[in-house]
C-alpha positions in Angstrom: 98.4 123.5 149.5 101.2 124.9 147.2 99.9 125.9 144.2 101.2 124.0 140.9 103.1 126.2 138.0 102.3 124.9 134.5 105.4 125.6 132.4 104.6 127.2 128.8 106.9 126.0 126.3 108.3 129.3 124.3 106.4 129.9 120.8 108.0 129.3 117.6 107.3 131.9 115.0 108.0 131.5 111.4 108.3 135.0 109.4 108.2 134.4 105.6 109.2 137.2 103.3 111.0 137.8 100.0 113.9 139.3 98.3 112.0 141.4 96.0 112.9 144.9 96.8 113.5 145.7 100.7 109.9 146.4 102.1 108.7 142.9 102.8 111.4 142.0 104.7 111.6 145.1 106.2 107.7 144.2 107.9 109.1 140.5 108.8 112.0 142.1 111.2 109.8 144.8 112.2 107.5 141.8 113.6 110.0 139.9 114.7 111.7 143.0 116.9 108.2 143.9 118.2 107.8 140.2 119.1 111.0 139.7 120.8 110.5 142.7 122.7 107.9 141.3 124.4 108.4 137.9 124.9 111.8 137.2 124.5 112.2 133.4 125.1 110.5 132.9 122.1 111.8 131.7 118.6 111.1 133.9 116.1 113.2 134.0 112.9 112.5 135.9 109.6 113.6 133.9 106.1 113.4 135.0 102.6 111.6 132.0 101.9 112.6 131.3 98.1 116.7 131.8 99.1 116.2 128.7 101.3 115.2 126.6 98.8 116.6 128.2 95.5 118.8 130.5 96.1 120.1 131.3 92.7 116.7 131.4 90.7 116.0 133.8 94.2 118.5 136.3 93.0 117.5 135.8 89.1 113.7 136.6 90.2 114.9 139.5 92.0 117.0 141.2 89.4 114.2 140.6 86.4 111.7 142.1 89.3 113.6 145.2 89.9 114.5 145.8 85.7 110.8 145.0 85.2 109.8 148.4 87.3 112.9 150.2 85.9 112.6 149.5 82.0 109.0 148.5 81.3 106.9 149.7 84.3 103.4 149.9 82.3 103.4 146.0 81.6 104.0 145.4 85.6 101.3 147.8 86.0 98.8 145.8 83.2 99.6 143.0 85.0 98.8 144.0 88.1 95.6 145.9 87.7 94.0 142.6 85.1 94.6 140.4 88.3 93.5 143.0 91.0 90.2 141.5 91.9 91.0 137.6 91.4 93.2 135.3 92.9 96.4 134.3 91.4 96.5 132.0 88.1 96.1 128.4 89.3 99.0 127.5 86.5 101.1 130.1 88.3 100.7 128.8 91.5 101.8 125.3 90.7 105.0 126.3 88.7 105.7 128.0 91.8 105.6 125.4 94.0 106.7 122.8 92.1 109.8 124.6 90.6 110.9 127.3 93.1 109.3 126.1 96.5 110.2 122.6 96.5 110.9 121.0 99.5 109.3 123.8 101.9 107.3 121.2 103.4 110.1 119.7 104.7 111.8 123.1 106.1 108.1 124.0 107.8 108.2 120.1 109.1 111.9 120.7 110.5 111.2 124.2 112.2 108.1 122.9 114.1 106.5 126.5 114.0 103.3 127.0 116.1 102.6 130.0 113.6 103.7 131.1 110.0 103.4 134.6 109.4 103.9 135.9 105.4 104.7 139.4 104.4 104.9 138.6 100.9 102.3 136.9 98.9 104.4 133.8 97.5 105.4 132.2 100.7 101.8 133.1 101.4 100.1 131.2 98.5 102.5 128.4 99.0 101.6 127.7 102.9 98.1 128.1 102.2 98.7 125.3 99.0 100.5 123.6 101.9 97.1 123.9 104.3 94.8 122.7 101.8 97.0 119.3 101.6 97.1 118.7 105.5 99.5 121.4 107.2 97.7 122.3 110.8 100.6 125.3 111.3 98.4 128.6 111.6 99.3 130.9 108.9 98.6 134.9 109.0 99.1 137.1 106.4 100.6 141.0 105.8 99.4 143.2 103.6 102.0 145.5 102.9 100.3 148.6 100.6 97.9 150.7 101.4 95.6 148.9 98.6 94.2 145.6 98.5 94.8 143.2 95.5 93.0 139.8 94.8 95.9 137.6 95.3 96.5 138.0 98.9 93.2 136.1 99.5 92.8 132.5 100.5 90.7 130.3 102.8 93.6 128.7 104.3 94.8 132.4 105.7 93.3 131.8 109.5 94.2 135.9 110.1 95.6 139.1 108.3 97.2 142.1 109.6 95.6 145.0 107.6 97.0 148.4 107.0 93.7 150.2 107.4 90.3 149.8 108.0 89.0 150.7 104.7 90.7 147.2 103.1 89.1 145.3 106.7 85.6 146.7 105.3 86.7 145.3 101.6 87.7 142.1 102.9 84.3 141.6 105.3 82.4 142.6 102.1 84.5 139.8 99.8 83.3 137.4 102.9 86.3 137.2 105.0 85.3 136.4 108.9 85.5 139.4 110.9 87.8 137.2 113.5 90.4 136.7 111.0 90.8 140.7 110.8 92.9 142.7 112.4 94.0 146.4 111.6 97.7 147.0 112.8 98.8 149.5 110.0 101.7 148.1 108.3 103.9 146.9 110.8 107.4 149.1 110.8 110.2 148.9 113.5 109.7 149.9 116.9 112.3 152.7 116.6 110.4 154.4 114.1 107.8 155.9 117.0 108.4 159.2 118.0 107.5 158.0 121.6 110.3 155.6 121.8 113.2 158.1 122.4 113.8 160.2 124.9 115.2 162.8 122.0 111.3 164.2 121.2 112.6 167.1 119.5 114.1 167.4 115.7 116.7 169.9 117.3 118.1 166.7 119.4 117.9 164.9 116.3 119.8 167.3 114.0 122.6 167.8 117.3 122.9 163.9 117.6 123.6 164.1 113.7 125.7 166.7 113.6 123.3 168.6 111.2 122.5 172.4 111.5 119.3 173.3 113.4 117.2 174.9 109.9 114.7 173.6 108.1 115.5 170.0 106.8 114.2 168.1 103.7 114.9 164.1 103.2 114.9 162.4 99.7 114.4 159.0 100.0 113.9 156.4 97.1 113.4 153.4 99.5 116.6 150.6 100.8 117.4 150.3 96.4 117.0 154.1 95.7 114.3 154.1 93.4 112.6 157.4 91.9 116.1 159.7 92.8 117.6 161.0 90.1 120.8 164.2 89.3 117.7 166.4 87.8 116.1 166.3 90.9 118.9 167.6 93.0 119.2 170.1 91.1 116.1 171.7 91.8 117.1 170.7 95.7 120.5 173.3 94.9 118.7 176.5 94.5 117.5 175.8 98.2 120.7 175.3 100.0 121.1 178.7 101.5 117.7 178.2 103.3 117.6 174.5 103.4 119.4 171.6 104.0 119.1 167.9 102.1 119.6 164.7 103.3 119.5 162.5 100.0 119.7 158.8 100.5 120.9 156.7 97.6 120.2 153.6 99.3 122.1 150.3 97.6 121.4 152.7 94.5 125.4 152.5 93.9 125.8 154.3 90.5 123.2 157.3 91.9 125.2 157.3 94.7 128.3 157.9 92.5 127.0 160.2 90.1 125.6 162.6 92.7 128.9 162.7 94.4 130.6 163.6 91.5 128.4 166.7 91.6 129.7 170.3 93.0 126.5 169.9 94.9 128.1 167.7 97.3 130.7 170.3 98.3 127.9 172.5 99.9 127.7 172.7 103.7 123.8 171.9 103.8 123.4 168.8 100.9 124.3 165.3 102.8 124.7 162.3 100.5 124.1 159.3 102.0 124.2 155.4 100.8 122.2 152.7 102.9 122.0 153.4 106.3 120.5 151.7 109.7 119.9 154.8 111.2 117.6 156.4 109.1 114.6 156.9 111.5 116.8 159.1 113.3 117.7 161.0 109.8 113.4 161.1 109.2 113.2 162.3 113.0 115.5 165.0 112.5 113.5 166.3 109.0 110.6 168.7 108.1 109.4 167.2 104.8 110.0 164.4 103.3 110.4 163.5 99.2 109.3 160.3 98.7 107.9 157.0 95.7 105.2 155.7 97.8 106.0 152.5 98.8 103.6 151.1 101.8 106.7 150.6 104.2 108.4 154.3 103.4 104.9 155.8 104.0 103.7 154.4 107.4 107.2 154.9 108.4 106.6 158.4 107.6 103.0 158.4 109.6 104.2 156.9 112.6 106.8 159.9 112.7 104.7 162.6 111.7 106.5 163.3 108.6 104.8 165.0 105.9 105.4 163.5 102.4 105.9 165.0 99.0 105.2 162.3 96.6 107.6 161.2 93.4 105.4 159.6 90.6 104.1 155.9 91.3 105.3 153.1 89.8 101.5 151.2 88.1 100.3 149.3 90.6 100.0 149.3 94.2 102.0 152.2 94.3 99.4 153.9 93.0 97.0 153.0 95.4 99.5 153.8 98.0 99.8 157.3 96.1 95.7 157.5 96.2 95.3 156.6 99.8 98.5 158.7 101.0 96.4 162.2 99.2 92.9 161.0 100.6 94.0 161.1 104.0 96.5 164.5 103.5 99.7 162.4 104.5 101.4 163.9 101.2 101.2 165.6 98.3 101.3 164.5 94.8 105.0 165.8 93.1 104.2 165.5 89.0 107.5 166.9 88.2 110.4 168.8 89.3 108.3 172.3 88.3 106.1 170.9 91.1 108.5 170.0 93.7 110.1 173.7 93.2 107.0 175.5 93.7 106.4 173.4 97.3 109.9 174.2 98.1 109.4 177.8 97.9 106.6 177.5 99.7 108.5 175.4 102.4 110.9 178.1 102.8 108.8 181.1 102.1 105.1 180.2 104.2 106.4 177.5 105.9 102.8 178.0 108.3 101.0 177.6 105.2 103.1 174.6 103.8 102.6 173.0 107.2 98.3 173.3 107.5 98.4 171.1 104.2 99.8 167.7 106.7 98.0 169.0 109.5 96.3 165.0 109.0 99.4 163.8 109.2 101.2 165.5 112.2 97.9 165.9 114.4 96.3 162.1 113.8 99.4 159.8 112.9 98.2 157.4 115.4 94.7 157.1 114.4 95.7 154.4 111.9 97.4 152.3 114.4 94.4 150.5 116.7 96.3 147.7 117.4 99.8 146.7 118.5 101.3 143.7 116.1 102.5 141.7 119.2 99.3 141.8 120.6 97.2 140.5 118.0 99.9 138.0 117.0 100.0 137.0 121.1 96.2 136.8 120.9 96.5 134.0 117.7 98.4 131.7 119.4 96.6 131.6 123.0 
């Protein structure tokens, strides 16, 4: 008797993220690649959730966010630590919903997804407010730093994708099932490991790029930039003969412009650079990397290998990105630019001795990384 096939409809995956800086939706593609990869009849699309619904307040929220960490960073920070250990404000949450997410049960309803998966945590709260009125969609949640803060948490969350599994013990101890855990790191794209190219080498690297073969430093502020500055590159300067600098403004347009306006830029060995799509191959092809640490920049970093040298944190979770980042001997801590000249001489000067300081880094990157994202995602909806 021939035996009967059973046709499996292809899944439909629903990646919420937001516009607020670069990172979040940075994780939702990352997933969505990784996904797709693997099973690619499915539907899987990735949405800044608040631009579908509102698109201007989207881009008002955005700008006050970023001006927020540029002109008064030590009230984001007070904000963020007094709400650390306690879900969001219940007034909050309805304003939220009821003046920025309106009508998103009627986009889930229309998209039909077997799965919602949030990498920020307002699309997060709102489909678990959604859950708590009658939505059956699964919904899993990404926490994106290196730190766990009380507002990711919610009953309607069936599973989260955890960086580490120091916040999976924080979360079992706060009374979260231990089947709704799952420690990927935080999910970055799958160019970004070393294993995925056939160029293993930061020689091939630095020849695909056209760079010289010498020891190579990248400054990176994130996509927007942040934590550059002209000061800093002049430090970089003194190093040039021995060195050479890949500095990435990102969308940072008037850093971009100001350091270009610098004699810096005529020297053989700096490289200025705005945003670009190839910048794992830029990381691969780099010793050391200066760095703010944000959660997506640093396990980027990890899953290379790359050793960091960390800018001062913003208040807040890039603090405990900082903390976690110096436990764990992924980076060092860069107070000021005496500090970051003193590591560059030691870069150029002992460069054995510079190196033993990320042996963590280089020798146990994938330590961190148990699980593969499309697996445990596979495993949620099966």
């Amino acid at each position: 008797m021939d035996s009967i096939k059973v046709s499996v409809m292809p899944k439909r995956i629903l990646i919420l993220s937001e516009a607020f800086g670069l990172g979040h939706t940075m994780v939702a593609k990352a997933i969505k690649d990784s996904m797709l990869m693997h099973e690619p009849s499915w539907h899987v699309d990735v949405f800044e959730a608040s631009t579908l619904v509102r698109p201007t307040t989207s881009r008002i929220m955005s700008l006050l966010y970023l001006k927020s960490l540029q002109y008064t960073p030590s009230l984001w920070g007070k904000i963020y630590h007094k709400s650390q250990h306690k879900p969001l404000n219940q007034q909050l949450q309805f304003l939220m919903q009821h003046m920025i997410y309106t009508r998103f049960d009627k986009l889930i309803a229309e998209y039909k997804p077997d799965l919602i998966i949030c990498t920020h945590l307002f699309p997060s709260l709102i489909v678990s407010k959604l859950k708590k009125n009658g939505l059956r969609t699964k919904l899993c949640t990404v926490i994106t730093d290196f730190c766990l803060h009380g507002s990711w948490l919610s009953n309607e969350v069936d599973h989260y994708l955890l960086p580490t599994e120091t916040i999976r013990n924080e979360l079992l101890l706060k009374g979260i099932k231990t089947e709704k855990l799952h420690v990927t790191g935080i999910p970055v794209h799958p160019k970004f490991q070393i294993e995925s190219s056939s160029l293993s080498s930061k020689k091939a690297f630095r020849e695909l790029l056209q760079l010289q073969d010498m020891p190579t430093l990248i400054c990176m502020g994130g996509g927007l930039g942040v934590g550059l500055s002209e000061s800093m590159v002049k430090v970089l300067e003194k190093y040039l003969g021995q060195m050479q600098v890949l500095f990435i403004a990102g969308k940072n347009h008037s850093l971009y412009r100001n350091i270009m306006n610098l004699s810096v830029c005529k020297h053989e060995n700096f490289h200025l650079y705005s945003f670009v799509d190839y910048i794992d191959r830029l990381m691969k092809a780099s010793d050391v990397m200066v760095t703010k640490p944000g959660g997506v920049t640093c396990s980027e970093a990890i899953r290379i290998g790359l050793p960091m040298l960390i800018l001062n944190p913003l208040p807040g979770q890039e603090q405990g990105n900082l903390h976690y980042m110096l436990e764990h001997r992924h980076g060092l801590f860069i107070e000021d630019e005496r500090t970051l000249d003193l590591q560059l001489q030691s870069l150029i000067l002992k460069p054995e001795d510079f190196s033993q300081q990320f042996s963590v880094a280089v020798t146990k990157k994938s330590a961190i990384f148990p699980q593969g994202v499309e697996q445990v995602v596979k495993s949620m909806l099966f």
